[in-house]
C-alpha positions in Angstrom: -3.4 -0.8 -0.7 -3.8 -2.1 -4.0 -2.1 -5.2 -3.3 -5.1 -7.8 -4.9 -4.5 -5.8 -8.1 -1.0 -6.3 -8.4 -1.8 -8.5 -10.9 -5.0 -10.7 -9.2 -0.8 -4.8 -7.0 12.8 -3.7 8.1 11.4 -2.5 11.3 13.7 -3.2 14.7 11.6 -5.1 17.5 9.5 -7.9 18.3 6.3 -8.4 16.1 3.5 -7.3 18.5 1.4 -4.1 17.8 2.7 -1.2 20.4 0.2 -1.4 23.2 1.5 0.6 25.1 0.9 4.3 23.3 0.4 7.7 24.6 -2.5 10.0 24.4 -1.3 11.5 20.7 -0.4 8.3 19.0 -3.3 6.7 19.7 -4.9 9.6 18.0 -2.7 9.3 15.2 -3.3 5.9 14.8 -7.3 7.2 14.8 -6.5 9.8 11.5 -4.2 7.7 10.0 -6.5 4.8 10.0 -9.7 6.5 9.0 -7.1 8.0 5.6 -6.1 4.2 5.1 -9.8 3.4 5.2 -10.5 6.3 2.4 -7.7 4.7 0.0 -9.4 1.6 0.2 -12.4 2.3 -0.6 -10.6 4.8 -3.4 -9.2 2.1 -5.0 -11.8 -1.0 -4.6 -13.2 -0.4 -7.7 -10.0 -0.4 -9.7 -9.4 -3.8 -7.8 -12.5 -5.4 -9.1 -12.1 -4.1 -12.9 -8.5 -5.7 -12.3 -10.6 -8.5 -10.9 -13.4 -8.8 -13.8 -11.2 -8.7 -16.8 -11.1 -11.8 -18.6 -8.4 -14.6 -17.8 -5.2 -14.0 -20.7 -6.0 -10.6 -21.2 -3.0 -8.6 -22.6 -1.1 -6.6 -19.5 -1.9 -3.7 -21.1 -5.4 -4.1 -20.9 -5.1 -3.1 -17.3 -2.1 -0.6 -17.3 -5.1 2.1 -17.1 -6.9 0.9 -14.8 -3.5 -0.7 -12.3 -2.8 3.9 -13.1 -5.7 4.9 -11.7 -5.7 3.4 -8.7 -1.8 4.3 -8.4 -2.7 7.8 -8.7 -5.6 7.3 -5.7 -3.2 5.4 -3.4 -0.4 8.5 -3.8 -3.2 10.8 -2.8 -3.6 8.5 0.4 -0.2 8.5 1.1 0.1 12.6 0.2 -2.9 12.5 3.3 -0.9 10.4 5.5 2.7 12.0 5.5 0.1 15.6 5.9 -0.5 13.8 8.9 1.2 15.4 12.5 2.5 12.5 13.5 3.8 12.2 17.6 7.7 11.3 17.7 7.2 7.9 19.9 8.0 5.1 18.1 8.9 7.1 15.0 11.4 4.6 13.9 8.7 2.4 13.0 6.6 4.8 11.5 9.4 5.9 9.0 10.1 2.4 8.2 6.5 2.1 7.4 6.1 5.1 4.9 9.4 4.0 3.5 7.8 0.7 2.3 5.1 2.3 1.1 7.2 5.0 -0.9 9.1 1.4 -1.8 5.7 -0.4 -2.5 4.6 3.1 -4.7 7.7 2.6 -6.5 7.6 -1.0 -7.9 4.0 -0.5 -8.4 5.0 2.5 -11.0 7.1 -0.1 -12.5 4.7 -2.6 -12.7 2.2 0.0 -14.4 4.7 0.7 -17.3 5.7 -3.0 -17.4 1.7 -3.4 -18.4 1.3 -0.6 -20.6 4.4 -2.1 -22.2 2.7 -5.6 -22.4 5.8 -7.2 -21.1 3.9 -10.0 -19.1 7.4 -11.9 -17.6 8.6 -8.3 -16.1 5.1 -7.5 -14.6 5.0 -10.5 -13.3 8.4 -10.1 -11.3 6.8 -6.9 -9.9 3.8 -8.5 -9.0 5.7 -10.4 -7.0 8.0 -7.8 -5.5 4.6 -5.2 -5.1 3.4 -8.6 -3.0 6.5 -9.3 -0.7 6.6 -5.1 -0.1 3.0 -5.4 0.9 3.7 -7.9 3.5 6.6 -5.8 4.9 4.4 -2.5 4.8 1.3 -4.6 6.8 3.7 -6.1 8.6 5.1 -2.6 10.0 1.9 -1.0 10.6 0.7 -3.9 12.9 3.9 -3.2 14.8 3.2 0.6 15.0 -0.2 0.0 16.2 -2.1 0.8 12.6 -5.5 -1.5 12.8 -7.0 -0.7 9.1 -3.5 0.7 7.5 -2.4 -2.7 8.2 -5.4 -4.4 5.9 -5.3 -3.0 3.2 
């Protein structure tokens, strides 16, 4: 969720979405995905302040902004694990909010690193925050996610 302003922020199976899904995961999928649509919209506008501030600006300049929209994509996540989720598939589901808790994590990191003005370590975590936010859209396309998997 916040994967543009990571400094613009392994499942088992094939790579196809489940599509076969009972009754209750489909409606999980529904709650879950309406949350993930909430976060992003939470933390668009902290992506476009990341977006608008001048190129060469000092990390720190945006270690308050990167911490706001931290704090609204833990909130999202908080939602999400409130969630009652069905046990099908729940392999996949755990490996998803692991790479997010993994995702939250180096994001953190990158935060400090910012405040810190230490551009060469935010820019390793940029990188890493990137490569965990392909793993975590990858995962929810395979659990069936359709908006958790965008943003």
């Amino acid at each position: 969720m916040l994967g543009s302003a990571a400094l613009a922020v392994a499942g088992c199976g094939d790579d196809k979405p489940s599509t076969s899904s009972s009754p209750a995961k489909g409606a999980y999928i529904a709650r879950a995905d309406a949350i993930c649509r909430d976060i992003a919209a939470a933390t668009r506008r902290y992506e476009n302040q990341i977006d608008a501030l001048p190129p060469g600006s000092k990390p720190n300049a945006a270690s308050g902004i990167l911490d706001a929209g931290l704090a609204e994509t833990r909130r999202g996540l908080a939602r999400l694990r409130a969630l009652p989720a069905p046990s099908e598939d729940r392999a996949t589901l755990d490996a998803y909010y692991d790479s997010f808790g993994k995702s939250l994590r180096a994001y953190t990191r990158l935060v400090n690193a910012a405040r810190d003005n230490d551009r060469p370590q935010a820019t390793k975590l940029a990188a890493q925050t990137d490569a965990l936010a392909t793993e975590q859209r990858e995962l929810a396309k395979r659990y069936g996610f359709r908006t958790c998997r965008s943003a």
